[in-house]
C-alpha positions as CSV (number, residue, x, y, z in Angstrom):
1,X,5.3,11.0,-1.2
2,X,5.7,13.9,-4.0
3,X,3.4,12.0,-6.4
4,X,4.8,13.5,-9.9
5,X,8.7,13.0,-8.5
6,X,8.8,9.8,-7.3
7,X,5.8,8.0,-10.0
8,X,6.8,7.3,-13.0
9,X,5.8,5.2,-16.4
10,X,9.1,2.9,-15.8
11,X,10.1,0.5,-18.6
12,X,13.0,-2.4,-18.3
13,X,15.1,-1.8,-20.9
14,X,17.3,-5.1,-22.7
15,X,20.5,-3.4,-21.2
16,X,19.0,-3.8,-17.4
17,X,18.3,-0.5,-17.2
18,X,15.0,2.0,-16.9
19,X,13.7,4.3,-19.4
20,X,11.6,6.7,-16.5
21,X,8.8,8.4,-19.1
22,X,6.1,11.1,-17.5
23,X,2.6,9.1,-16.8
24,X,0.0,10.7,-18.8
25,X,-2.6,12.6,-16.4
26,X,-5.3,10.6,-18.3
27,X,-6.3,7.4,-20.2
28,X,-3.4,5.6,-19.1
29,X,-3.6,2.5,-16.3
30,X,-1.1,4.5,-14.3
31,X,-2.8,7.9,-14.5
32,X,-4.2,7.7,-11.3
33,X,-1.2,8.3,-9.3
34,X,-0.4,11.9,-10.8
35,X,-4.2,13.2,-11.5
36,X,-7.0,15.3,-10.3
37,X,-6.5,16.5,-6.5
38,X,-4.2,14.0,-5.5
39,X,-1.6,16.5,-6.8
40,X,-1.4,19.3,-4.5
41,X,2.5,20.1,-5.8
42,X,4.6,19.7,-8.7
43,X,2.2,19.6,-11.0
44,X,4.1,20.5,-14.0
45,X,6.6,17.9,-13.4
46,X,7.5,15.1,-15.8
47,X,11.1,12.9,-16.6
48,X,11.6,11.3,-19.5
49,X,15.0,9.7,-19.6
50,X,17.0,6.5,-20.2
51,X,19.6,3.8,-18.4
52,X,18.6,4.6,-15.3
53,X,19.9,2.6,-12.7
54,X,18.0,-0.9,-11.3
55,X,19.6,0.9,-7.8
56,X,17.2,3.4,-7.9
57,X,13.7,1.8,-9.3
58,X,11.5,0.5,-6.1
59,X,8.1,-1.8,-5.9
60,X,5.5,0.4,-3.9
61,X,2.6,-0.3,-2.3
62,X,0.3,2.7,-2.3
63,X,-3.5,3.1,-0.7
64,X,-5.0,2.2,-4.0
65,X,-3.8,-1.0,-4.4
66,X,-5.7,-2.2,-0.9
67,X,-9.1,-3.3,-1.1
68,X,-11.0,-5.7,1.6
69,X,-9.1,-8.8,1.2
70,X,-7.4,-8.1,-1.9
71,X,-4.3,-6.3,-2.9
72,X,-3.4,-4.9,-6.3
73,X,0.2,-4.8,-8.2
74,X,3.0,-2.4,-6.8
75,X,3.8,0.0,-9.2
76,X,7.6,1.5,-9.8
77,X,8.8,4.3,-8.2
78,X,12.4,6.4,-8.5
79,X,14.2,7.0,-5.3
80,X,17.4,8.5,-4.6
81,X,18.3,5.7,-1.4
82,X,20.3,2.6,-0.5
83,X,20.6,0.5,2.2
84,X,23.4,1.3,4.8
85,X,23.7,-1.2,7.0
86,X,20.8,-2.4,6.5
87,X,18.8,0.7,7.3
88,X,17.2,3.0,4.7
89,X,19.8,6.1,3.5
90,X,20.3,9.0,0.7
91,X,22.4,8.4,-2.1
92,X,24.1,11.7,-2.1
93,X,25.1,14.0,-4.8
94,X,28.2,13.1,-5.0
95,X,27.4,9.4,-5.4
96,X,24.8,10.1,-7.4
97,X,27.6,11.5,-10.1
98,X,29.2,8.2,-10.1
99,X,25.9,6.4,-11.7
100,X,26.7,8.9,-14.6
101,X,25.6,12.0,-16.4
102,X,21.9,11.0,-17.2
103,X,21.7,9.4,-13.2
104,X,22.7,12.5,-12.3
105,X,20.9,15.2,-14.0
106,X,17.4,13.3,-13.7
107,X,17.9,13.4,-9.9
108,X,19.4,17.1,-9.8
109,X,16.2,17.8,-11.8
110,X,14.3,16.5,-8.9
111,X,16.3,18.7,-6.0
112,X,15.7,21.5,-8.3
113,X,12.0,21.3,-8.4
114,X,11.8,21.3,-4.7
115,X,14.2,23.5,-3.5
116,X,16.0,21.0,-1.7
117,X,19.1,19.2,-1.5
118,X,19.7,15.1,-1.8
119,X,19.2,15.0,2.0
120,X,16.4,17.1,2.7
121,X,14.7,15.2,-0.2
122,X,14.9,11.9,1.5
123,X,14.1,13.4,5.1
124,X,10.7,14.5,2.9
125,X,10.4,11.1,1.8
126,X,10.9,9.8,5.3
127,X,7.9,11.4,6.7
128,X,7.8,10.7,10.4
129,X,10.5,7.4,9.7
130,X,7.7,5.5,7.9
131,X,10.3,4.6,5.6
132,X,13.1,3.6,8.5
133,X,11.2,0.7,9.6
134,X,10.8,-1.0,6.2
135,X,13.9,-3.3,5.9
136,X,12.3,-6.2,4.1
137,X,14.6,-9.1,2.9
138,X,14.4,-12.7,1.9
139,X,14.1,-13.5,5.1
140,X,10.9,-12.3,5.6
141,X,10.0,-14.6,3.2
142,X,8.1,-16.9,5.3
143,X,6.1,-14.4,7.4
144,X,2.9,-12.7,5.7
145,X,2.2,-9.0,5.2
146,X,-0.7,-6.9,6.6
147,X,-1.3,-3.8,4.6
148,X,-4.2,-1.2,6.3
149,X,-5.3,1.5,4.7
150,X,-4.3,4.6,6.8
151,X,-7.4,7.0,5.4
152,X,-11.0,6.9,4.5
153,X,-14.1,6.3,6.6
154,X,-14.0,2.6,6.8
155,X,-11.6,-0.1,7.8
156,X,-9.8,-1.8,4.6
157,X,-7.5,-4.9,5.4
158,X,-5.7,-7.4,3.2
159,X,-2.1,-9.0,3.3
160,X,-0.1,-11.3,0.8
161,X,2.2,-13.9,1.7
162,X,6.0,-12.2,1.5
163,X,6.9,-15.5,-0.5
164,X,5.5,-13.9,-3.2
165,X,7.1,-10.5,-3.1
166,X,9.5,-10.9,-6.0
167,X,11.5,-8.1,-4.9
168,X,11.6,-7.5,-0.9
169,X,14.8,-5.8,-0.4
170,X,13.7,-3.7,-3.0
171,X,9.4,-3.2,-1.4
172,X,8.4,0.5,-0.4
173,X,5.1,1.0,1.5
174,X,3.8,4.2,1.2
175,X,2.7,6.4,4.5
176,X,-0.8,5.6,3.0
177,X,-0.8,2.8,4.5
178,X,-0.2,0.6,7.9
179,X,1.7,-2.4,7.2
180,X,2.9,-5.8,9.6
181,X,4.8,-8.6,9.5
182,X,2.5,-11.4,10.7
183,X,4.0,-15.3,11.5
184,X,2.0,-17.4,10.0
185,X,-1.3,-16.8,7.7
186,X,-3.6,-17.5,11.0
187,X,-2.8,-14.3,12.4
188,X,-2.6,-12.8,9.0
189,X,-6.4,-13.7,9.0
190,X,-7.3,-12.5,12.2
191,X,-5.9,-9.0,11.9
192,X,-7.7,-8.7,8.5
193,X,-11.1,-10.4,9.2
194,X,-11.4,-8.3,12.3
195,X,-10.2,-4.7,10.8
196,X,-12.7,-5.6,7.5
197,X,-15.7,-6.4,10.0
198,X,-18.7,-4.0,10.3
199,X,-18.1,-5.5,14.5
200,X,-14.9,-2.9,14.5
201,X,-16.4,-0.7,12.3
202,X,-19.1,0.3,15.0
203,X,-16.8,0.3,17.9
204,X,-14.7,2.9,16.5
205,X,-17.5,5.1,14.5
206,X,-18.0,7.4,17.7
207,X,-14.4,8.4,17.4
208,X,-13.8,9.5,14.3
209,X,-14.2,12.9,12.6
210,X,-16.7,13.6,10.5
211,X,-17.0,16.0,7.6
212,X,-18.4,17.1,4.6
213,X,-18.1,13.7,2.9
214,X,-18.9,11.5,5.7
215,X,-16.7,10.0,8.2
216,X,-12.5,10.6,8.1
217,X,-9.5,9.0,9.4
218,X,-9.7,5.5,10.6
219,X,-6.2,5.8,11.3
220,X,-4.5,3.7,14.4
221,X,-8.4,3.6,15.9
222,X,-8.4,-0.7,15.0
223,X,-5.1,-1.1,16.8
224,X,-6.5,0.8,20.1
225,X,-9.5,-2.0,20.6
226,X,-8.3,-5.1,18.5
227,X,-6.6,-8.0,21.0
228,X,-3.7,-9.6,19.9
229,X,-3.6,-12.7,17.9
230,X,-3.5,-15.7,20.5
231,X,-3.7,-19.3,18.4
232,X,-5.0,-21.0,21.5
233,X,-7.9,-18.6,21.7
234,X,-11.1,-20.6,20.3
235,X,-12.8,-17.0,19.4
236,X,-9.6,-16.3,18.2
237,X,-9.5,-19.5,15.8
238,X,-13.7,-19.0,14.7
239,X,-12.2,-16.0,13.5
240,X,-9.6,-17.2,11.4
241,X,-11.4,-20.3,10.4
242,X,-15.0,-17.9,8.9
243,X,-12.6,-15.3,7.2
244,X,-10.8,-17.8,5.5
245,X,-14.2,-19.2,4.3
246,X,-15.3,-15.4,3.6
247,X,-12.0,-14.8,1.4
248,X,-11.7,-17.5,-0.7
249,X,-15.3,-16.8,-2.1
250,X,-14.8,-13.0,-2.4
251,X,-11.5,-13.7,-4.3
252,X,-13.4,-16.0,-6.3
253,X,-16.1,-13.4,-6.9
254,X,-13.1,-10.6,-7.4
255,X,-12.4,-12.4,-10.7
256,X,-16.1,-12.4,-12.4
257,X,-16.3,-9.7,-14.9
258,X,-19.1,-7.6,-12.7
259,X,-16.4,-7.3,-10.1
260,X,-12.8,-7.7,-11.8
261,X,-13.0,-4.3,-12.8
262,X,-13.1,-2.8,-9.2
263,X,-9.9,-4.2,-8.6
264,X,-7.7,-2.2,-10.7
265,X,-6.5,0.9,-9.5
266,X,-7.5,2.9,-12.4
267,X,-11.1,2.0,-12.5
268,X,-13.1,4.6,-10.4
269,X,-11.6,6.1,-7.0
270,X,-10.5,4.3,-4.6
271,X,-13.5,4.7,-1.8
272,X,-16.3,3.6,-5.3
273,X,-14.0,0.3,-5.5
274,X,-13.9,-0.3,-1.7
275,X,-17.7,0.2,-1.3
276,X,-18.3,-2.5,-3.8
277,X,-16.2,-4.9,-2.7
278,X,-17.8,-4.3,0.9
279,X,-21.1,-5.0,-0.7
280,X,-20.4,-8.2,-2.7
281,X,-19.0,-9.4,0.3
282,X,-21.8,-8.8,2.6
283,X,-23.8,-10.9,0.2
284,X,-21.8,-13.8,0.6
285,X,-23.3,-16.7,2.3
286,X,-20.1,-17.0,4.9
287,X,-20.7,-13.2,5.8
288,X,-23.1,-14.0,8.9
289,X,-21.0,-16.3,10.6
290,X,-17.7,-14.3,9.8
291,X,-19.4,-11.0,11.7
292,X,-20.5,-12.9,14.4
293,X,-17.4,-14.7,15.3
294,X,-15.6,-10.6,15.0
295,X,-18.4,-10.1,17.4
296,X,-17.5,-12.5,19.9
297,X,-13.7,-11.2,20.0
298,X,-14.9,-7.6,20.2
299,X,-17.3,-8.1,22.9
300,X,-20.6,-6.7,21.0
């Protein structure tokens, strides 16, 4: 997504609706969605306006917010779209216009910037249909969500019950990031014990690229070699059984003050706060069991 269009410092106003301010590009918590070399366009960009539409404020999910095991707070985002029949579409111009003047103008401001109109926007935020995909509603509610992170050198897993999504008609999941619906938390577990283990980790190792920083692009490569969740699989049920055991003590350790830092987007960049969290979780007493029973499913 166009970080600087779509990120904003969004506050509920008493009326219902959002003021949508600019995010400073430092010392702020939200500063590190429109800083440093994230921002390759649209620098200069900023809205600062009021009574903005609750139609048009979205929950996202971006890389950031996953860590092994752990997944921070969705922040806000602005969006021109509505669901049409219950697939993802553009509001228009034309509708747009209907919302009001300041609607509007905040949008046109937006199409201005990139040249392009309402349609080609959304098309832009559709990147490949990552967006098409992601009708959540309240009835997803009992089903659990697996979030991946798409980049980086190293596997990073977690998921959250959709119980707790306040808003899921209203979730966005960023192309940062690989996201499914899972049954019950048993599979949940699997899918993230095995993606987090150092077992996948050197399966896939020999096929990604490496560059000046280290190794890239983890990708789909966990999909390509991880099996299926079967619940009448014993390997399959170690697995689940030792990551459970492994997450409920990192979580526990997540909220010491050494560690609760690292969880919050805006302290250090993103690969710092996934290394740690990697680390205090390979000291954990349930770590040795956890890898070996992702060993026995992998096969190594």
């Amino acid at each position: 997504m166009p970080r600087t269009l779509v990120f904003h410092k969004c506050v509920l106003q008493q009326n219902g609706k959002w003021a949508v301010r600019p995010i400073p590009r430092q010392n702020d918590e939200l500063s590190y969605l429109v800083s440093g070399a994230k921002i390759k366009k649209h620098k200069d960009f900023s809205l600062d306006v009021i009574n903005i539409d609750d139609q048009f404020i979205y929950d996202c999910f971006e890389s950031e917010h996953v860590l092994p095991f752990y997944l921070a707070a969705p922040v806000k985002t602005l969006l021109p779209i509505k669901r049409n029949e219950g697939r993802w579409d553009v509001v228009d111009e034309a509708e747009l216009a209907s919302y009001g003047a300041t609607v509007s103008a905040a949008f046109r401001r937006i199409f201005e910037e990139t040249g392009e109109s309402a349609r080609q926007y959304f098309n832009r935020i559709n990147y490949r249909n990552k967006l098409s995909p992601q009708t959540f509603s309240a009835a997803d509610r009992d089903n659990w969500l697996v979030m991946v992170g798409a980049g980086g050198g190293y596997p990073c897993a977690t998921y959250v019950p959709m119980s707790c999504v306040l808003r899921p008609e209203k979730l966005i999941i960023d192309q940062t990031i690989y996201w499914y619906l899972a049954k019950s938390e048993d599979e949940a577990l699997y899918i993230t014990g095995l993606i987090n283990s150092q077992a996948l980790d050197k399966i896939i190792a020999d096929f990604q690229p490496e560059g000046a920083q280290g190794r890239r692009h983890v990708h789909t490569l966990p999909y390509n070699v991880t099996p299926c969740f079967d619940s009448d699989n014993e390997a399959h049920k170690q697995v689940v059984d030792k990551t459970r055991a492994l997450r409920d003590h990192l979580i526990a350790e997540l909220a010491t003050p050494e560690l609760l830092p690292y969880c919050s987007p805006a302290f250090r960049n993103l690969q710092q706060r996934r290394r740690q969290v990697r680390v205090s979780m390979q000291q954990l007493p349930e770590y040795s069991e956890y890898e070996d029973s992702c060993r026995s499913v992998y096969g190594v």
